[in-house]
N, C-alpha and C positions, 0 to 999 in steps of 0.2 A: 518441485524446485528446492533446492537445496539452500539452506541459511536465512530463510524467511517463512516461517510459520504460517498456518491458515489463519489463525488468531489477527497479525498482525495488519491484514489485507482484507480483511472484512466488510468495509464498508469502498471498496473499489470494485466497483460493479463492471470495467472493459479486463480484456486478455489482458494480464503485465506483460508476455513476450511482444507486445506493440512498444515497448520500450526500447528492446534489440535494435529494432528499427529506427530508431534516433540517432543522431551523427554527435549529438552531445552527450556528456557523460551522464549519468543517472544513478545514483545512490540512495538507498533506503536507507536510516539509520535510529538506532533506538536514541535515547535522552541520555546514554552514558556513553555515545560515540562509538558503540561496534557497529561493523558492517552489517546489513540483514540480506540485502541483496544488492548485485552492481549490471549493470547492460554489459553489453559486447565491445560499446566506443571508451568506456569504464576501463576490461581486461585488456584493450587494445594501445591506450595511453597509459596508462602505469606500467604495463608489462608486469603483470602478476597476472598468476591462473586466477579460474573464477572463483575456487576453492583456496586460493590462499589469498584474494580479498575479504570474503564470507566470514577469513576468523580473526583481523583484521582490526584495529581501531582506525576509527576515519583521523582521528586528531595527531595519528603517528603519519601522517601522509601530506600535511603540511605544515606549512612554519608561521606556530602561534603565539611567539614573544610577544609580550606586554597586548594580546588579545586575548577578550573571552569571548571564545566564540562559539559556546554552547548560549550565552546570552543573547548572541548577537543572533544565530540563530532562532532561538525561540522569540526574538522580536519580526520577525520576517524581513532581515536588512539583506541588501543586495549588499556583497563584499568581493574585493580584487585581494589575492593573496595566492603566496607561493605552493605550488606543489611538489611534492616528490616522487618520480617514477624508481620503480625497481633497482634501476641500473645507476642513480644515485643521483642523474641529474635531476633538472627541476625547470618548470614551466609557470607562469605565471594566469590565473584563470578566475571568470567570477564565479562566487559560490552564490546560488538566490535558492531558497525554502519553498518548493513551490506547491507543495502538499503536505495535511499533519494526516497519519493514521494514529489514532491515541495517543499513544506516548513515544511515538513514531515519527522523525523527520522526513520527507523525498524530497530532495537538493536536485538541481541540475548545476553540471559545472560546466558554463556556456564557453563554447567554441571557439570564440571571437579572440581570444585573449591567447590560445596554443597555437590555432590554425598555422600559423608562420612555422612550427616544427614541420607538420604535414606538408608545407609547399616545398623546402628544401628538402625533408627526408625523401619524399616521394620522386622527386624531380630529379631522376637520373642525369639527363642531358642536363641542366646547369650543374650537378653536384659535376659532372665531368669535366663542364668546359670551366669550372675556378681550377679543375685539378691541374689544369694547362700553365696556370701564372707562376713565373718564378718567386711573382711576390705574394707576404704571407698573407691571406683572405677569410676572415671568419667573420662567422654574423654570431652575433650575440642576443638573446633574447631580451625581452625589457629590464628585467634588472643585471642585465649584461654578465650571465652566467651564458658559458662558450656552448653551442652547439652542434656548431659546423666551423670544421675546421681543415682548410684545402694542405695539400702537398707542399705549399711552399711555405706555408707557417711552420710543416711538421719539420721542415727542412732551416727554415732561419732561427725557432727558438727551441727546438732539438726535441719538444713534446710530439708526443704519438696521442691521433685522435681518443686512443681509450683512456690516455692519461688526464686531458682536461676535459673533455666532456662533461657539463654540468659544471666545472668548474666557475667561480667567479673573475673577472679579468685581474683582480688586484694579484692574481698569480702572475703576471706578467710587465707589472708595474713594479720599478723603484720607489723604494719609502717615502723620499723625500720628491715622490713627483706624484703621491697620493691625494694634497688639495685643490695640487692643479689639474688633476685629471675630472677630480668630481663638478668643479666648474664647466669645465667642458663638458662634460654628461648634462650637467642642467640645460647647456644650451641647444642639446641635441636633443634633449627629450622633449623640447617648445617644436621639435620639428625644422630644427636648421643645419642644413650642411654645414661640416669642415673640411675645407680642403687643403690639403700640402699642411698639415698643422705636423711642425717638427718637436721631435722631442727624442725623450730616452723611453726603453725598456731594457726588461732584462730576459735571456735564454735560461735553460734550465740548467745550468753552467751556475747562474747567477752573472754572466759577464751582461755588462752593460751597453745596448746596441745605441745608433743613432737612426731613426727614424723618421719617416714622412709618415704623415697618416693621413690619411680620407674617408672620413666617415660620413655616411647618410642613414637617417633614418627611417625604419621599416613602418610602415601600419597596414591595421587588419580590415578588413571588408566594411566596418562601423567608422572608418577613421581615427580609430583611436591608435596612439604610441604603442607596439607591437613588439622592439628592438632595433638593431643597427647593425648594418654594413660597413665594414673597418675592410681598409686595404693598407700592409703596412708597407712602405720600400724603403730599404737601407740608403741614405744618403750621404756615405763613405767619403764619393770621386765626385764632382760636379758634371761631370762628362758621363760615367755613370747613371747618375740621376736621369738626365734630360734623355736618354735611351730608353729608361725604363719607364720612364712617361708616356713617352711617346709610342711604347708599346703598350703599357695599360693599359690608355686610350682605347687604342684598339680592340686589346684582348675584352675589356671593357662590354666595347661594343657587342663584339661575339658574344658572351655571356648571358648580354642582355636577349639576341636573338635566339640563343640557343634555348632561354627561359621562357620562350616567347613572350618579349616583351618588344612592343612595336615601338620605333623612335621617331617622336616629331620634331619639327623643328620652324618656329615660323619668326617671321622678319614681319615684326610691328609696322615698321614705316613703309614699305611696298605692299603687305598684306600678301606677299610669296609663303606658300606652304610645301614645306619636305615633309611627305613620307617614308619612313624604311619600306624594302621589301616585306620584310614580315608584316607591315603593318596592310600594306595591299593585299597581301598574300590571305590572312584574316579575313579581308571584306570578299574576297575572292576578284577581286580587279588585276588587271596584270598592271605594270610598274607604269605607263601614260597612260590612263585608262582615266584616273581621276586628275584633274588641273588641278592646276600651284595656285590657284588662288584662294583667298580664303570665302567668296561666296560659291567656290567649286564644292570646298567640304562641306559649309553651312545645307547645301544643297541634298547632302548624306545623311546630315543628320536630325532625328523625329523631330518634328515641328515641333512639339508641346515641348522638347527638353532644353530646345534654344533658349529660352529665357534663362533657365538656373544658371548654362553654361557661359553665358554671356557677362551675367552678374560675379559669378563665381571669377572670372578672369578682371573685372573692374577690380573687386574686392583684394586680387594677388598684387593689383598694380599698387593697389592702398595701405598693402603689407601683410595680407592674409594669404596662408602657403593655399597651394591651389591645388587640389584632388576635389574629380568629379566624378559622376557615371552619369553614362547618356548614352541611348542607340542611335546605331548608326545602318543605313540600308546596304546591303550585300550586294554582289552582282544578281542574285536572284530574287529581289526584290524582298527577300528578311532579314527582320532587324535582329542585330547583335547586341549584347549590352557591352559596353568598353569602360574599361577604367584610367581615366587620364590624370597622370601626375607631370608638375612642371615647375617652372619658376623662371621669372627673367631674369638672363642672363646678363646682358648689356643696356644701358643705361645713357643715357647723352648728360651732357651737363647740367641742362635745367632740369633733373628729373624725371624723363622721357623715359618710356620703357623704350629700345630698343629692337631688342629681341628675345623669343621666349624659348626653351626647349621641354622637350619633357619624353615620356613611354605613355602607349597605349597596353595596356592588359585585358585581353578577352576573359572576361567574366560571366559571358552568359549562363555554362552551366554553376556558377555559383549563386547568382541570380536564381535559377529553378530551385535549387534546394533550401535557399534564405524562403521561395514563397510556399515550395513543399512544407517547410518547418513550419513556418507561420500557420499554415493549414491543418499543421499537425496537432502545433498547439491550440488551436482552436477549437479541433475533434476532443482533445482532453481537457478544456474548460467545460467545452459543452460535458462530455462524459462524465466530467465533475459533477456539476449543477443537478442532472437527471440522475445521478448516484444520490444527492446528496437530497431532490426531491423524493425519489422513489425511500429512501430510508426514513424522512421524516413521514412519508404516506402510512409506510408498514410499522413503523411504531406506535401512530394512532389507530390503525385496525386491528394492531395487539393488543393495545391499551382495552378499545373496546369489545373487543372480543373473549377478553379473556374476563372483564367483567358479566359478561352478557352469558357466559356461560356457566361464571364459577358462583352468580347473585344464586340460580336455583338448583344448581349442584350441593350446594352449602344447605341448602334446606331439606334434600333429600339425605343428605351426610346426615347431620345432625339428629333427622328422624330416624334413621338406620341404627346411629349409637345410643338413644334415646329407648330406643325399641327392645335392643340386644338389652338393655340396661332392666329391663322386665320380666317377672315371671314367664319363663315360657318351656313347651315341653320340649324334647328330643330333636322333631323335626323340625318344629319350629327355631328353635336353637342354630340346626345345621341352614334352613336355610338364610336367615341372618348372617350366617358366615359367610354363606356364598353371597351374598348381596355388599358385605364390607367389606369383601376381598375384591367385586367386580368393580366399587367406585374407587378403591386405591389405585386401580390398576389404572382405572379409568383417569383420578387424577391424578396418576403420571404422566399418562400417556399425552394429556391435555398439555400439561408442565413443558412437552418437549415439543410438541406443537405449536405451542402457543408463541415461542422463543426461536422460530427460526433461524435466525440469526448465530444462536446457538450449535444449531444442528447444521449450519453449513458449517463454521466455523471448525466445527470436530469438537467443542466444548460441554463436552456431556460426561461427568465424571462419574467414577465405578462406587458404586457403594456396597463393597465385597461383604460378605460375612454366611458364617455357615449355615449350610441347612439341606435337609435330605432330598436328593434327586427324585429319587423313588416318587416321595410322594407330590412333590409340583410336579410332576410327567402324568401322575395317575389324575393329579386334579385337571390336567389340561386334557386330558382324554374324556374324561367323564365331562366338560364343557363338549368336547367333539362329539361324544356318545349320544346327548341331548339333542344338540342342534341336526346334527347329520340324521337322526333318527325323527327328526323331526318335518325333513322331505325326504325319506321315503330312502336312505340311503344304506349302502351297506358300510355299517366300518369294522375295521379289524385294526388292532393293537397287537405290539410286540415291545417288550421291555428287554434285555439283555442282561440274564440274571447275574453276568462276570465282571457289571460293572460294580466300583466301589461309590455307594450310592451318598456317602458322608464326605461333602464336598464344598471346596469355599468361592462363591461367586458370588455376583449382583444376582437373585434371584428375577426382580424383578424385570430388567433388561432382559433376562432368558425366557419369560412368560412373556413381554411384549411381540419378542420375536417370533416365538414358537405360534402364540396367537392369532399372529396375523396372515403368518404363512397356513393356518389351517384352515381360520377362518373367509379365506380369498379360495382354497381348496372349497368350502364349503359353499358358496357365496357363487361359485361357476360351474359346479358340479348340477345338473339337473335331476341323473340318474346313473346308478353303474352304484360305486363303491368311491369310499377314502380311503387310503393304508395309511396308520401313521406306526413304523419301525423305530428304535431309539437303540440304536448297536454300537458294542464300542469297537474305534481302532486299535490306540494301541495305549498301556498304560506304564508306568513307572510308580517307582516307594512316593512318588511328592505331586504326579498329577497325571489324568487321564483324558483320554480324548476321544470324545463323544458324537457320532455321527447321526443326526435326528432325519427322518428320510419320509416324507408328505407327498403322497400319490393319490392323484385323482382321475376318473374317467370326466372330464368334464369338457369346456369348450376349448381349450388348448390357447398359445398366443400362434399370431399369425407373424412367419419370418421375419417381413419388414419393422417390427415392434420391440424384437426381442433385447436389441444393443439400446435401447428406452427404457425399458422394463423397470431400471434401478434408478432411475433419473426423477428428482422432483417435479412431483404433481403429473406426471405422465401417465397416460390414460389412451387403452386401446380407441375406445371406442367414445370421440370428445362430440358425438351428433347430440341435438339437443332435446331428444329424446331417447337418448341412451337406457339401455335396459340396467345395468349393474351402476349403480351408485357408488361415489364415491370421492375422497380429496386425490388419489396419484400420491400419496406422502408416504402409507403406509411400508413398500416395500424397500423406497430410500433409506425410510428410516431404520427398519431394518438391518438390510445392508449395514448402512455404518456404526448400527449398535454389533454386527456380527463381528464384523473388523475390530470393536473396539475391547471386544474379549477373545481376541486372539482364535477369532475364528474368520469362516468365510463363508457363502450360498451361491451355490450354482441350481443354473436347475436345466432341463429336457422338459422339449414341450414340440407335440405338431398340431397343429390347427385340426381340431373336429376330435382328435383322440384324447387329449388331457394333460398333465401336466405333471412332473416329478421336481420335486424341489425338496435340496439335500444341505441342511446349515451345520458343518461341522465346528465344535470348539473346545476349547481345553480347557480344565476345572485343575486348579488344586485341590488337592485330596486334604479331608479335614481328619486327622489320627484319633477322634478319641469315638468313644461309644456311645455317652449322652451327650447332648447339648440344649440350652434353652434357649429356645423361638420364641424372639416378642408375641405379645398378647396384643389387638388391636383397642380393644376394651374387654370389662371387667361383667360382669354376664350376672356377681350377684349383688344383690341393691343392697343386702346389711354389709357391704364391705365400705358402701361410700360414708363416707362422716360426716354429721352436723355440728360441727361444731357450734358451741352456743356462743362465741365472738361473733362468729359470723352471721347472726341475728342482729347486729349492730351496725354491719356494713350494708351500705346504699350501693346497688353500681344501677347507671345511667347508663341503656343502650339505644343513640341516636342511630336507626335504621329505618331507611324508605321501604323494604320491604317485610309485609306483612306475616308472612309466613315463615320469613328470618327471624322478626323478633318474636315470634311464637316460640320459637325452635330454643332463640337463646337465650328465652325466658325461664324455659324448662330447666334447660341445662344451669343457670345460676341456682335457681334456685332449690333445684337437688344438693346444693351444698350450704343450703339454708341461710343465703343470700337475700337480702330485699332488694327488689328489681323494679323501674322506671323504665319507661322507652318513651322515646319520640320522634314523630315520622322527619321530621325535615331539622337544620338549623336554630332555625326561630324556637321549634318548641325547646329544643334542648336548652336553651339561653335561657326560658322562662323558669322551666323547673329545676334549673342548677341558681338560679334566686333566691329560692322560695324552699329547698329542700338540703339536706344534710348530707351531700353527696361525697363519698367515697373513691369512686371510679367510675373514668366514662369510656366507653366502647364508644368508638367513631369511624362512621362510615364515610366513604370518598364522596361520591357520587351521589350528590340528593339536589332538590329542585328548592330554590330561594337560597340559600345558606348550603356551599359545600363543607366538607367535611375541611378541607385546609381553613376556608376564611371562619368556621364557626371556631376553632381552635385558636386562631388569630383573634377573634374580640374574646374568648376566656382567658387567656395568657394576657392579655393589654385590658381589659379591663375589671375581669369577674374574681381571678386567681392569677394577681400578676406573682406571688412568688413561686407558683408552680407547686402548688401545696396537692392538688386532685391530680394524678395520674390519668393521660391520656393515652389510650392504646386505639390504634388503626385498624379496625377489624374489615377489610375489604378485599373484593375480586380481583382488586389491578396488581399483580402476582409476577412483574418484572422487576428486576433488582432498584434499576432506579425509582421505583413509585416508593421501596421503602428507603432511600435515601431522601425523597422528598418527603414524607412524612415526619420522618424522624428532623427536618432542618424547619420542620413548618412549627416545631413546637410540641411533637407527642412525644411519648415516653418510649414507644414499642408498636410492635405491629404485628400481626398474624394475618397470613395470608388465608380465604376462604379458597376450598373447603377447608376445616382442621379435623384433626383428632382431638378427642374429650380431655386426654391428659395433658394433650400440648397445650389446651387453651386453660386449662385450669391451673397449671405450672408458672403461665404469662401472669397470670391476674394474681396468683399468691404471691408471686415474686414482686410484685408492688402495691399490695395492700400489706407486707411486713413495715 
């Protein structure tokens, strides 16, 4: 999708193309008003492509004098305000917030308020039959900017439909007939006819006409003030005039049929009811089919709605305008929804309603879509709710998870750095290395797991920098060498000695990947052999591109699997005795680390014969000859220092587990540190009393006293000016856990597992 990022969409868990499908407009928008994304009813009312919405500010697309409506917005206020389409005109529509993503608006601009563009634009046979009237006929939308505009307007005030379109009416007003026009708009926007109201305008001459005018006002499907129907006739001749009345009337009528709009007509005092044709024609009755009288209709229509309708007609008699909807039975015994507007006409002297007339509008299919919509938006609260559960579910199983893994990870970390930290000989040495290189690896690998969220998102950033191909390929070979030789397998290697092996990439990305693809090679393979080939394509002076090719005789995937294969958590064989173990995350993650260095993985595979899986990707090439590769730690022990200060420093480390504070006991006091610990809360409050404490290591998660509220009574009662340093040393390794430690009151945080210098860099940086 084009002009909305995965970033931004994150936490909406249904299809966004279920938006297309909405007949209301739909806008994403950031918190500085660019467009991120618009639906189809969006490109369809404005008349912009979807790609020059996309670059787009939303706040250039409507009229925001003496409003802020970035304010009004971020308070979640429902608002009626002008819009601007393409072609210059403008419609009036409510804008309501009806979802935030971050720092992300989704608006709907509800329907209710244009829809009157759609019934004339669309509605050939009315737009034809005003085209019939010699007099001039426009409807104006609610703040009376022109949008239809018939033959005999273009013909009395000399404008051409392209010329006012969107236009506002005061183009066709004299100046000094300005206040008295706006009066009359107040009274028509209460919803009350004018009729034969004379006055002046002016052509596009500027010559000034004499005028009848009759206007009525329009509303939308809600009842609300929608615009107005203005008919204007030159009243020059008087003989003239009463002609062209009297053909209105008429033309009038037609108009209304041609619109399909039914006309009724009933006589209060006999209770006689007229029908139009059309309006039979609608229920599918022929013209006597239904009686003139009013318990003939009542008889038509759904019991349950006679009440509203009945009231609704007392209420017009009381001075309330009168539109209703109510069904009515068909000749085939189904109901219709109708929409009845009217008003009484005649009047007797004491008050008496007369007589009443009015139009019927078939509404029913507007009716389906008003309860499709309701239903739609339904499906997207709920979708909402079950997004917004499932996200607070998977934040707490990350929370815990990533503690649950990183409490004794951290303690194996710690001993591995602690170890290297040792006399030891040659191989001992090598293997240490191989044991700190497999838990970095590992906790990355955890890092990106653990943060799903992340890794749908595409949020996984390169941490490029140099280093020799040659020997990460050889390291990843010599892990395949072990393991593959380890069931019985044959492997064979091939390095391509034309590649240039000094090259700038995320190293560690390329080991995830290379890893997992062998280690799945190796993990299905029973017997036969692995290939692992590393050949290059094609290279240039600044970067080469490098084809890694992993072949196994093994169990192969099975067809129906294969367009899965890259899919989260997707898994051949999900029986609950499955032979091959595993989360399904592996090859995803892959995949979108592959794409994220400009590479890609296909693979060839038939069930029973084995599998070829081929990750190509491009390196920039690093120009020089040496370079220096971080050290992970420091291998001889007279290089660390005692400083004899730090005999003087106390650090306090509050941790519930035992074999943690063993671990970071060691490591303080290798830099000749005096060291405390204590398992929970409580004890830490006793000996930060009682002792000369310098710095306290704080764990999250302990029983009686967590690590926030034990922070919470040192800062309010023990050290309110914040004099002892508090650092966060815990598993919960999501960004927000260290924004909540840092607002709970500590100074810093390190997430477990660490490295030796990171965590000794943290503690000098606030024991200075």
């Amino acid at each position: 999708m084009e002009g909305i990022t995965n970033e931004k969409i994150a936490d909406i868990s249904f299809d966004i193309r279920l938006l297309d499908k909405l007949m209301d407009i739909i806008l994403i928008i950031d918190k500085e008003g660019g467009i991120l994304y618009a639906n189809k009813s969006a490109v369809k009312i404005y008349g912009y492509t979807y790609n020059e919405l996309i670059n787009m500010d939303f706040f250039n697309l409507i009229e925001k004098d003496n409003i802020d409506i970035k304010e009004l917005l971020e308070k979640d206020i429902s608002l009626n305000i002008t819009h601007y389409r393409k072609n210059g005109s403008k419609f009036n529509a409510g804008i309501k917030p009806i979802y935030k993503i971050e720092e992300s608006i989704v608006i709907s601009i509800e329907r209710t308020d244009y829809c009157l563009y759609d019934i004339f634009s669309n509605n050939t046979i009315l737009s034809k039959s005003l085209d019939i009237f010699d007099d001039a006929i426009v409807v104006f939308s609610r703040d009376f900017s022109i949008f239809l505009w018939s033959k005999g307007a273009e013909k009395k005030f000399g404008y051409s439909l392209d010329e006012v379109f969107g236009k506002d009416v005061s183009v066709l007003i004299p100046n000094d007939k300005i206040e008295e026009f706006e009066n009359r708009f107040s009274i028509v926007k209460q919803g009350n006819n004018i009729q034969c109201y004379e006055t002046k305008r002016k052509d596009k001459n500027g010559k000034i006409l004499d005028v009848s005018i009759s206007v009525s006002p329009l509303f939308d499907c809600s009842e609300n003030f929608n615009g107005v129907f203005a008919v204007y006739k030159d009243i020059t001749g008087v003989v003239e005039l009463t002609d062209k009345l009297r053909k209105s009337e008429e033309r009038l009528r037609n108009a209304l049929e041609g619109g399909r709009f039914g006309v009724w007509d009933w006589n209060v005092e006999t209770n006689e009811f007229y029908n139009s044709h059309l309006m039979n024609e609608i229920l599918g009755y022929s013209n006597n089919e239904i009686g003139s009288a009013k318990e003939d209709m009542l008889s038509k229509i759904h019991p349950e709605d006679i009440p509203n309708l009945e009231d609704r007609i007392n209420r017009h008699f009381n001075g309330e305008d009168f539109v209703v909807e109510f069904r009515m039975k068909c000749k085939n015994e189904v109901y219709k929804w109708l929409r009845s507007k009217g008003r009484a006409s005649e009047w007797s002297e004491d008050g008496r309603p007369l007589r009443m007339i009015g139009t019927h509008e078939d509404v029913t299919d507007k009716k389906l879509i008003e309860e499709e919509l309701k239903k739609r938006y339904k499906q997207l609260e709920k979708l909402k709710e079950e997004a917004e559960s499932a996200n607070k579910a998977k934040s707490q199983f990350l929370a815990n998870m990533s503690h649950e893994i990183r409490t004794p990870m951290n303690g194996i970390f710690g001993m591995v750095q602690l170890l290297g930290a040792t006399d030891l000989n040659q191989e001992q040495h090598k293997y240490v290395g191989f044991l700190n290189e497999s838990l970095n690896n590992l906790s990355a690998v955890i890092d990106d797991i653990l943060d799903i969220s992340k890794i749908e998102l595409g949020n996984i950033t390169l941490n490029e920098q140099p280093f020799d191909l040659k020997k990460t390929i050889s390291s990843i070979y010599n892990n395949l060498l072990v393991t593959g030789n380890s069931k019985g397998l044959e492997v064979s290697y091939y390095l391509d000695p034309a590649i240039d092996f000094q090259i700038v990439s995320d190293e560690l990305k390329l080991k995830q990947i290379l890893n997992n693809i062998i280690n799945n090679a190796v993990k299905f393979t029973e017997k036969g052999y692995i290939s692992f080939r590393t050949g290059i394509l094609r290279q240039s002076e600044k970067s080469v591109q490098v084809e890694f090719r992993i072949k196994d005789t093994g169990i192969g995937i099975d067809d129906y699997f294969k367009d899965k294969l890259f899919q989260n958590f997707s898994q051949c064989d999900t029986s609950i005795n499955k032979k091959y173990k595993g989360t399904g995350l592996g090859l995803s993650i892959s995949k979108q680390l592959a794409e994220l260095l400009n590479g890609n993985i296909i693979f060839k595979s038939k069930k029973g014969e084995g599998s070829t899986f081929i990750f190509t990707c491009e390196f920039k090439k690093y120009n020089t000859i040496s370079k220096i590769l971080p050290e992970h730690f420091n291998n001889n022990q007279s290089n660390i220092n005692y400083a004899k200060e730090n005999q003087q420093v106390t650090i306090l480390c509050v941790e519930d587990n035992i074999i943690n504070q063993e671990v970071i006991g060691s490591i303080i006091k290798r830099k000749g540190y005096n060291y405390l610990s204590a398992y929970n809360g409580k004890e830490a409050l006793k000996l930060l009393e009682n002792n000369n404490i310098s710095l306290i290591l704080m764990d999250i998660q302990m029983s009686e006293l967590n690590g926030y509220e034990t922070t919470e009574i040192i800062r309010k009662e023990l050290d309110k000016e914040g004099r002892v340093p508090i650092i966060a040393i815990t598993a919960y390794a999501m960004r927000e856990d260290e924004e909540k430690c840092l607002a709970a009151g500590m100074n810093d945080y390190i997430s477990k597992p660490f490295h030796l210098d990171e965590f000794y860099n943290v503690i000098e940086k606030h024991l200075k």
